[in-house]
N, C-alpha and C positions, 0 to 999 in steps of 0.2 A: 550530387545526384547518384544514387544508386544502379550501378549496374551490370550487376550477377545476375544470371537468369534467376528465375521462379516460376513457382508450380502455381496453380489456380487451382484450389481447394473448397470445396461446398463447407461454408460454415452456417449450419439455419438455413436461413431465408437469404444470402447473401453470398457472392464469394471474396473470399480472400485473398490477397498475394502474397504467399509464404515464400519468403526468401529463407535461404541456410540460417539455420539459428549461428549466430556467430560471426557471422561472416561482415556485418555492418557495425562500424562503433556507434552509428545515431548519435544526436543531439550531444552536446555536453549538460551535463548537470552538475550544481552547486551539490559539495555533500556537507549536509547538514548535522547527520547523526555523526558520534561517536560510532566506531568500529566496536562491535559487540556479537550479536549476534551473529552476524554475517562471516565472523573470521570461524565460526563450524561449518559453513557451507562451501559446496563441492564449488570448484570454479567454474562451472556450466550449470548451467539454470535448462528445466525438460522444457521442450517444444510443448507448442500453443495446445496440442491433442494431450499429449502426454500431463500439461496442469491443469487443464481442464479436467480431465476421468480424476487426478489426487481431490479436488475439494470434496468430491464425496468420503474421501478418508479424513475430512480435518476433524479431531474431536473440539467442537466449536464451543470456545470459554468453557471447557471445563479444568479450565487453571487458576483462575481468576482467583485473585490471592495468597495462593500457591507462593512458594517459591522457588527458585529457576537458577539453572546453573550459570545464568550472567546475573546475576542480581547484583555483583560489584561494582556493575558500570552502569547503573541505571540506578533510578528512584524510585519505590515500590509505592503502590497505595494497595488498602486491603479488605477496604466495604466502597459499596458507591458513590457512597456521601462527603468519601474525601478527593471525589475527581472536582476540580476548580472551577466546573465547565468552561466553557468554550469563547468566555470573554474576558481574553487578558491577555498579555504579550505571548505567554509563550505558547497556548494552547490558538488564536491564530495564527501565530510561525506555525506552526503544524498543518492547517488547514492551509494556509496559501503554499506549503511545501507541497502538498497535494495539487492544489493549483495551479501548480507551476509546472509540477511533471506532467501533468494532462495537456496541458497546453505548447509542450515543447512538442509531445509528443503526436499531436495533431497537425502541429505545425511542419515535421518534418519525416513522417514516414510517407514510405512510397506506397503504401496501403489506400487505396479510395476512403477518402473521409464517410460515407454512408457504410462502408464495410466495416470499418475500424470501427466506427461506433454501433456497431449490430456486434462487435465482440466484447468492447465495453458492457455493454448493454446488459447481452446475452449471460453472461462470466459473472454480473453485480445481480442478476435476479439467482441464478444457483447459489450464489453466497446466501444474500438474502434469506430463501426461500429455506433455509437449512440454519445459519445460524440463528434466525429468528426463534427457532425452537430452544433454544437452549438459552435464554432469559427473556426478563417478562417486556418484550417487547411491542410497544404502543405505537403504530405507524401517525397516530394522530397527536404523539407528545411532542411538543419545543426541543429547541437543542439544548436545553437544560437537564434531560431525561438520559442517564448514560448506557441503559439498555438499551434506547434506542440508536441511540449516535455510534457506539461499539458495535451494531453490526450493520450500520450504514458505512459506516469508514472504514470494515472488512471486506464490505463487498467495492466500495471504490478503490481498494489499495488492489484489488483481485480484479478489476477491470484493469485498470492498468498492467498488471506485468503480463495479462494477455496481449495488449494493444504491444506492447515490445516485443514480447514473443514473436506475433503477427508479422510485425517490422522485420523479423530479422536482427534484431538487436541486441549487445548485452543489455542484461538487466542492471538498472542505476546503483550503486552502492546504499540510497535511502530506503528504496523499494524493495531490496533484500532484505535490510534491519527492519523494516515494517515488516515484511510480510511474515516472516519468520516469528516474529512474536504472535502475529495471529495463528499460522500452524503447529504455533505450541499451544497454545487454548487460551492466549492471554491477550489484552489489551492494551497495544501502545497508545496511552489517550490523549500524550501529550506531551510538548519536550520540556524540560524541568524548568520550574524558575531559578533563578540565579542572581546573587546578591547586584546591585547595582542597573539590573533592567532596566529599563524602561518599555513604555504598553509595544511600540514599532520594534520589536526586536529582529521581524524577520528582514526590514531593510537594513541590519550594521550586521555586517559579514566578518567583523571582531566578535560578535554573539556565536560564532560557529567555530567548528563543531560542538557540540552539546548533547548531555545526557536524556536520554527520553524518561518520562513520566509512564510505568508499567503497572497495570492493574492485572 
């Protein structure tokens, strides 16, 4: 249980209980990625005010195939058609890795679950609403469609490191490596496959860590 005071902050329609960024370790998380992008980042992550006003600065996918000063530790893809989509071991390890930190993460901040998820909420339509402009995204296509899916999965990696934020929490070491490829203008779509897989890779904890799949 958490118990540092905290401030009561108007977020929207909601308030929130902002504890000291920092001051809570929250949940444990399984780390999944490879350390990459994350080993350029400052050891403090800005408060919940502070990364909400930067998404108006992300230039959103305009990197996309690009390449990037971690491209060593990662697998590139460089048109849309070579993303695997979204049924197959390693591209669900990805999506239940998502799944997993939202779900830790509701499960144990000190945050009112109706307020935390008005920051979710709130933090995944600015993504949205912005990265949508910068490819040809169809709210009505399948998850076979990776314009779509790449700035669904922007804006859900960006509710999340709000909902930490909110908490009072570090931010997870996966949630950096994700995020961080998105505020570069690029697309982690996926974690790479690997000789000997098999489709359940997200339950053998011998699969981890591993390289991500970068568009």
């Amino acid at each position: 249980m958490v118990t540092w005071p905290a401030a009561v902050v108007a977020s929207g329609d909601v308030a929130v209980v902002r504890l000291p960024l920092g001051e809570g370790d929250g949940p444990r998380f399984p780390v999944r990625t490879i350390a990459n992008t994350r080993l350029d980042r400052p050891a403090t992550f800005p408060s919940l005010d502070e990364f909400e006003s930067s998404l108006g600065g992300v230039a959103w996918f305009s990197n996309l195939g690009r390449p990037s000063r971690w491209d060593a530790d990662c697998a590139r893809i460089y048109a849309w058609d070579q993303w695997p989509g979204p049924e197959n071991g390693p591209g669900e390890a990805l999506a239940a890795t998502f799944q997993e930190m939202y779900d830790r993460i509701f499960a144990a901040s000190p945050v009112a679950p109706d307020a935390l998820q008005g920051v979710f909420d709130r933090l995944g339509a600015i993504v949205r609403d912005r990265a949508s402009t910068a490819v040809p995204f169809d709210p009505e296509a399948d998850a076979w469609y990776g314009p779509t899916m790449c700035v669904l999965a922007a804006a859900y990696c960006a509710g999340l490191v709000g909902c930490v934020a909110a908490s009072g929490w570090r931010v997870p070491d996966d949630l950096i490596e994700l995020w961080t490829w998105f505020e570069a203008g690029h697309w982690p779509a996926s974690f790479t496959a690997e000789p000997g897989d098999g489709r359940n890779i997200f339950e053998d904890e011998t699969s981890f860590p591993r390289r991500l799949l970068v568009y």
